[in-house]
N, C-alpha and C positions, 0 to 999 in steps of 0.2 A: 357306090352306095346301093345301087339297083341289083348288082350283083350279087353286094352281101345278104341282101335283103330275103335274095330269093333264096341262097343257101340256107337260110336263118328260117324259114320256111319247110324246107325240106325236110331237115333235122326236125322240126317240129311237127310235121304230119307223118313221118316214118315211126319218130320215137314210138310208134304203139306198135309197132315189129316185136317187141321183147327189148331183153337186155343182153348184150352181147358177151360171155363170160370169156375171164382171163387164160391165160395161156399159161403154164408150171413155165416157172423159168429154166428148169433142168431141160424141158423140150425143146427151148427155142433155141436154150445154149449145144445141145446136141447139134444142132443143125447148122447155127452162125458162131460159133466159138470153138469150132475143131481144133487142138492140136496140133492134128496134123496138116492142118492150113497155114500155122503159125501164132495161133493164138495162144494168150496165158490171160491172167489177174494178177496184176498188181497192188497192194495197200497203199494210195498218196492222199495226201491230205484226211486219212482216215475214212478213206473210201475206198470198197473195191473197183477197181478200172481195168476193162477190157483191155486189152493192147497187142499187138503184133510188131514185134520188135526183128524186122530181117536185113539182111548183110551184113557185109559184114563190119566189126567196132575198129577197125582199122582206117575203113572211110569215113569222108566227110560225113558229117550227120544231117539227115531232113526231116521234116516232123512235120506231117499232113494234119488238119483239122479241120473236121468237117462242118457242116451247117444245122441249123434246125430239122429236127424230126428224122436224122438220119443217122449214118453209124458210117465205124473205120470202112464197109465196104466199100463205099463210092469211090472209093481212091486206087481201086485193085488193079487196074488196067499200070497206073502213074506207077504204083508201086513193085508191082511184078518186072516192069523194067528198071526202072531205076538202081532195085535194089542190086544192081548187076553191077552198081558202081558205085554205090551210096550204102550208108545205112538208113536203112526207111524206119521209121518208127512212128503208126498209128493209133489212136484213141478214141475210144467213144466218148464224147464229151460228156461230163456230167449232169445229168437230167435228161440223157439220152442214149440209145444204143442198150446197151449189155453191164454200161457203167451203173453203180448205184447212184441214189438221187441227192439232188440240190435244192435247198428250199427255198421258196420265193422269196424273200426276203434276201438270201444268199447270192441271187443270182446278180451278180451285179461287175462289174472291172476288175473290182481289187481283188474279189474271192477267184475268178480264174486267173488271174495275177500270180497268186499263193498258191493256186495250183499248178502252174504253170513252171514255177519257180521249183516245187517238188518236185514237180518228175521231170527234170533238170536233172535235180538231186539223187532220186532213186535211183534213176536211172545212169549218172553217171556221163552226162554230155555235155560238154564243156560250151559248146556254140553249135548252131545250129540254123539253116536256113527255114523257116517255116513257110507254111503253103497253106492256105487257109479258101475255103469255100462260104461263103454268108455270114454267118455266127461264128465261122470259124474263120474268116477275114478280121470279122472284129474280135476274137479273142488274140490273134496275131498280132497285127500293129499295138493294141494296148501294151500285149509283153514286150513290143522290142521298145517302148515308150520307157517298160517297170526298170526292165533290166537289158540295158541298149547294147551293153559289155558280150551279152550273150545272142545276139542274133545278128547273123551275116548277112542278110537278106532276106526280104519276101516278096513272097510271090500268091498275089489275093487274085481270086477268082471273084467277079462280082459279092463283093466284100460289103459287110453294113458296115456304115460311119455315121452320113449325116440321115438329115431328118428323112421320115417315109413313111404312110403308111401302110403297116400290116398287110397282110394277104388275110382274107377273108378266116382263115384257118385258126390265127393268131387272135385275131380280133374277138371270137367265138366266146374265147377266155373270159373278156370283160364284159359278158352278157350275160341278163340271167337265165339262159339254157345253157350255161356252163355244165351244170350238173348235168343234164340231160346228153351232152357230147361226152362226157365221162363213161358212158354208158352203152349209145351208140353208136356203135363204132362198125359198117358193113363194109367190107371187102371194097366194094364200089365206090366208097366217099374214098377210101384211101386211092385208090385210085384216080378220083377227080381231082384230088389234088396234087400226085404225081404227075398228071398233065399239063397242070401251070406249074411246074418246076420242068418239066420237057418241054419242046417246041415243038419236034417231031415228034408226032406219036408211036410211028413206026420204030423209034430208035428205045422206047419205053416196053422195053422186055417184060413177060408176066413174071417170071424170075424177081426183076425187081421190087415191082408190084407186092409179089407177095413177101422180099423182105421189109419193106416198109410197113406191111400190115402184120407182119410176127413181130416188130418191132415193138406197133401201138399195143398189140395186143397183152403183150409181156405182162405177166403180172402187175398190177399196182402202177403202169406203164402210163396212163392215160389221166390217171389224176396229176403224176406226175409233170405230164407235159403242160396240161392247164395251167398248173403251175409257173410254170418257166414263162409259158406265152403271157400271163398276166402280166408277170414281171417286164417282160420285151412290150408290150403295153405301154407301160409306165416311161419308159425311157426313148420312145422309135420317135419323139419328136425333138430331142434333145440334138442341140448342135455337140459333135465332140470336142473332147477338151484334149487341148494338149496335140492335137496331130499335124500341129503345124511345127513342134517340136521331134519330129521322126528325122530320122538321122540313117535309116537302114536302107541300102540300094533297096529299090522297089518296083516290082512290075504289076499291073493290074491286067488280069485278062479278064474279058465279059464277052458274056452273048447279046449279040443286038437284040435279041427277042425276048431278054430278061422281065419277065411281067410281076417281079415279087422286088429287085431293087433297080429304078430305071440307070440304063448307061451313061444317061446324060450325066450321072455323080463324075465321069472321069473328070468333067473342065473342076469341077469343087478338090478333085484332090489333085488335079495338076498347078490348081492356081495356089492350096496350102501345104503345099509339100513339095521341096525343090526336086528337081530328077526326075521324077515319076515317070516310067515307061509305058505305053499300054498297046494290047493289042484289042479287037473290036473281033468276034468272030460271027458271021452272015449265019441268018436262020438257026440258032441257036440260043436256050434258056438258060436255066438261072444256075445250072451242075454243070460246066463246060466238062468238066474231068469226067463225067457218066454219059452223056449225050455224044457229047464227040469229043472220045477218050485221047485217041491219036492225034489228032488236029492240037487239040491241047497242048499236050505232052511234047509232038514236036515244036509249038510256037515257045514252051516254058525251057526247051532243056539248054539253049545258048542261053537262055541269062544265070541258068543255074551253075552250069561250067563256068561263065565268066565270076562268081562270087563261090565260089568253093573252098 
């Protein structure tokens, strides 16, 4: 509380800085949506969605999804090799990234369910092992909950389920300087708070840095987020339903140094979900796959060959 308190502070003695304007989404997408990197848009659910769709459709199929306030890049390291064996196919989730928005009220299981079930569809993947980071941990296990026919595996990196709260970031939402963080948005908050998603700070490239803050800054980007975080709000005390009805091999990797969902959750999903594998990785936050991309990668890739 002491922590949020002081942030909550800060934002409020900065906000006379000015107001921080948006970014043309044509610029941002120049920069993080090349072509020649592998990017396209796709229409699902009546929405444009970033995506990177590589190797080849012969292989088995994996499908990374990332966390809160982030985008398909965090997975580049997983994904550049993988796809040498796999087909990898990344997303910016909805209300985040390059993707168009979701609206509060939207944000909820069922709507990325129906989204999840589309670009299935669109896309043309019959099963699929998913990899999911935070939000995107929890938008995994619900799908292989919706449609269990269709997922062979997962593999959650410090993944949300049970109850927690917020990171100061999140909570911002439900306060009234909501409006005012709509607003202010300086290079340096984004930052502060790439550092409670990293442990090492050394390993917290400006590179990345500044994709997190083209991200916020994206047009229309920031109201949007408010959004979503209100919504994650409303639900971050709720027990989950249904997860003791998973049925998909399962491995859970985390960073011990995770300061946004503690590791202690593995004895909660070893105790409601039979199977569950997990690995613990030392001095490591809450993006195992950005922090310490290899370490990852090699602890994930035997349980990904054994469910292929």
């Amino acid at each position: 509380m002491k922590k949020f308190s002081i942030h909550l502070l800060i934002i409020l003695l900065c906000s006379s800085c000015g107001v921080f304007s948006d970014r043309p989404r044509s610029e941002v997408e120049a920069i993080y949506a090349k072509e020649s990197d592998g990017s396209s848009f796709v229409t699902i659910s009546k929405m444009r969605v970033h995506i990177r769709d590589q190797g080849s459709k012969e292989n088995p199929t994996l499908v990374m999804i990332h966390g809160i306030s982030d985008s398909l890049h965090t997975w580049e390291h997983w994904a550049q090799e993988l796809q040498k064996n796999y087909r990898v196919i990344r997303f910016d989730v909805p209300g985040f990234g390059l993707t168009d928005n979701v609206t509060e009220e939207n944000f909820k299981p069922q709507f990325y369910n129906e989204f999840m079930a589309e670009l299935f569809n669109v896309l043309e993947i019959d099963q699929a092992i998913l990899i999911g980071n935070s939000l995107g941990g929890y938008i995994s296990w619900n799908f292989a909950l919706f449609k269990p026919s269709k997922v062979k595996a997962l593999v959650l990196l410090d993944p949300a389920a049970y109850p927690l709260s917020p990171p100061w970031v999140v909570r911002i939402a439900s306060t009234p300087i909501r409006s005012i963080a709509e607003n202010f948005s300086p290079r340096w908050m984004t930052r502060s708070v790439a550092r409670e998603v990293f442990y090492d700070d050394d390993k917290l490239s400006e590179q990345v840095v500044d994709r997190y803050h083209a991200m916020l800054m994206l047009d229309g980007a920031r109201k949007r987020y408010m959004k979503v975080f209100s919504a994650i709000n409303k639900f971050a005390d709720k027990e989950p339903l249904g997860i003791e009805n998973l049925k998909a091999p399962t491995l859970l990797l985390w960073g011990d140094r995770d300061q946004w969902i503690n590791p202690n959750q593995i004895e909660r999903w070893k105790k409601d979900v039979a199977g569950v594998q997990s690995i613990i990785f030392k001095d490591v936050g809450h993006a195992p796959q950005e922090e310490a991309p290899k370490m990852s990668l090699e602890a994930a890739i035997p349980f990904i060959e054994s469910n292929r």
